[in-house]
C-alpha positions as CSV (number, residue, x, y, z in Angstrom):
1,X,0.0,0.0,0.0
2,X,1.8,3.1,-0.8
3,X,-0.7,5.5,1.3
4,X,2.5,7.0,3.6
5,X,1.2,5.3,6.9
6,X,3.4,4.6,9.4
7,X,1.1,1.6,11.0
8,X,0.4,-1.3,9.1
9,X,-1.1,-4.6,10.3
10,X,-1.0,-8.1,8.5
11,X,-2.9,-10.7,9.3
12,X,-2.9,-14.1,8.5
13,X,-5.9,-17.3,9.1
14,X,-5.9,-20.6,7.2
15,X,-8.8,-23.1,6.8
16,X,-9.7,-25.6,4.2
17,X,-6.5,-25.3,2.6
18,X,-6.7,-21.3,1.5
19,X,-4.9,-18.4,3.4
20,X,-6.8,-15.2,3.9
21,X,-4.7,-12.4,4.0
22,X,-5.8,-8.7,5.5
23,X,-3.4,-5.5,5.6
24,X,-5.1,-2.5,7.7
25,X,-3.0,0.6,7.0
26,X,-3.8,3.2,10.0
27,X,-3.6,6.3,8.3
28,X,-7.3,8.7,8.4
29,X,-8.6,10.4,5.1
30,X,-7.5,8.1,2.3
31,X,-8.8,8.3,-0.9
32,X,-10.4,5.1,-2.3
33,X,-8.2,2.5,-3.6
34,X,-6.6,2.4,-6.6
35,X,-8.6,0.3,-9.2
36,X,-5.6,-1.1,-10.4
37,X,-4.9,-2.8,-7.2
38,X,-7.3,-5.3,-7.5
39,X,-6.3,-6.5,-10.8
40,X,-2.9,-7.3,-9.9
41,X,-3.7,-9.0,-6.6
42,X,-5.8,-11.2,-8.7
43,X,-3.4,-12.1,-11.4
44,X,-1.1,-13.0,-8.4
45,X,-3.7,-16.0,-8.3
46,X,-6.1,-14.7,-5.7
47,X,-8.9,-16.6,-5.3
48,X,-10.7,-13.6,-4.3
49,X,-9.8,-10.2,-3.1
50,X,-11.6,-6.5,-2.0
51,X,-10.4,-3.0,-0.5
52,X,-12.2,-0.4,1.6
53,X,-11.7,2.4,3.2
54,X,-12.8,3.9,6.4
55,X,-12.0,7.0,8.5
56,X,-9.5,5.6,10.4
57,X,-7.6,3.8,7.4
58,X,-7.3,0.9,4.1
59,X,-7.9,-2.3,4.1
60,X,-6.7,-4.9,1.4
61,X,-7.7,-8.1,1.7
62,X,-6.6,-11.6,-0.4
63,X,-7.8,-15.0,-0.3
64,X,-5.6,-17.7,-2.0
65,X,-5.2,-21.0,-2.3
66,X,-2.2,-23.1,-0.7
């Protein structure tokens, strides 16, 4: 995420042999995200994938198979 926060989360939970993966970027009054972003995570081979924002930050999320 190239949004200039200085706090950023990852987390990580497994089940049924796919990994979901969530980023939360702290950082209040971002724009929407990028509609480009998407896209790429998916081409990585995301089985699915989505974005929001909030007021207090981003958050990217990926689900892939392992």
């Amino acid at each position: 995420m190239n949004d200039w926060g200085r706090r950023v989360s990852l987390h990580l939970a497994n089940q049924d042999r796919q990994v979901l993966i969530v980023v939360l970027s702290r950082w209040a009054g971002l724009a929407a995200t990028d509609q480009r972003v998407l896209p790429a995570v998916a081409a990585l081979g995301a089985t699915s994938c989505g974005a929001d924002t909030a007021q207090d930050g981003r958050r990217l999320w990926a689900v892939l198979d392992l």
